[in-house]
C-alpha positions, 0 to 999 in steps of 0.5 A: 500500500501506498499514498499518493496525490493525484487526480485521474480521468476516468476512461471507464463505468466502474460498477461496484460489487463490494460495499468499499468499492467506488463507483465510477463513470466515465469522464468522473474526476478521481482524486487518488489517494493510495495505490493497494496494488497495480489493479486497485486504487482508492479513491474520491469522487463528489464525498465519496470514497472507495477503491477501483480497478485501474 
């Protein structure tokens, strides 16, 4: 785990599964707040927060 600043362009809808996980449409601003590993990141978008595929 890893934190990082940042902010990301989504290419992609993301629907959520899990209850932590955030979702995304495409063109969403993402702040990015730590990288879990090179598949999952998490996240923030208008208060919410959650992880995401990348």
């Amino acid at each position: 785990e890893q934190h990082i600043d940042g902010e990301a362009i989504v290419k992609y809808d993301f629907i959520p599964v899990k209850s932590y996980e955030l979702q995304l449409k495409k063109g969403d601003k993402v702040i990015l707040l730590r990288k879990f590993d090179n598949n999952w990141y998490e996240g923030r978008v208008n208060h919410n927060e959650g992880i995401f595929p990348v």
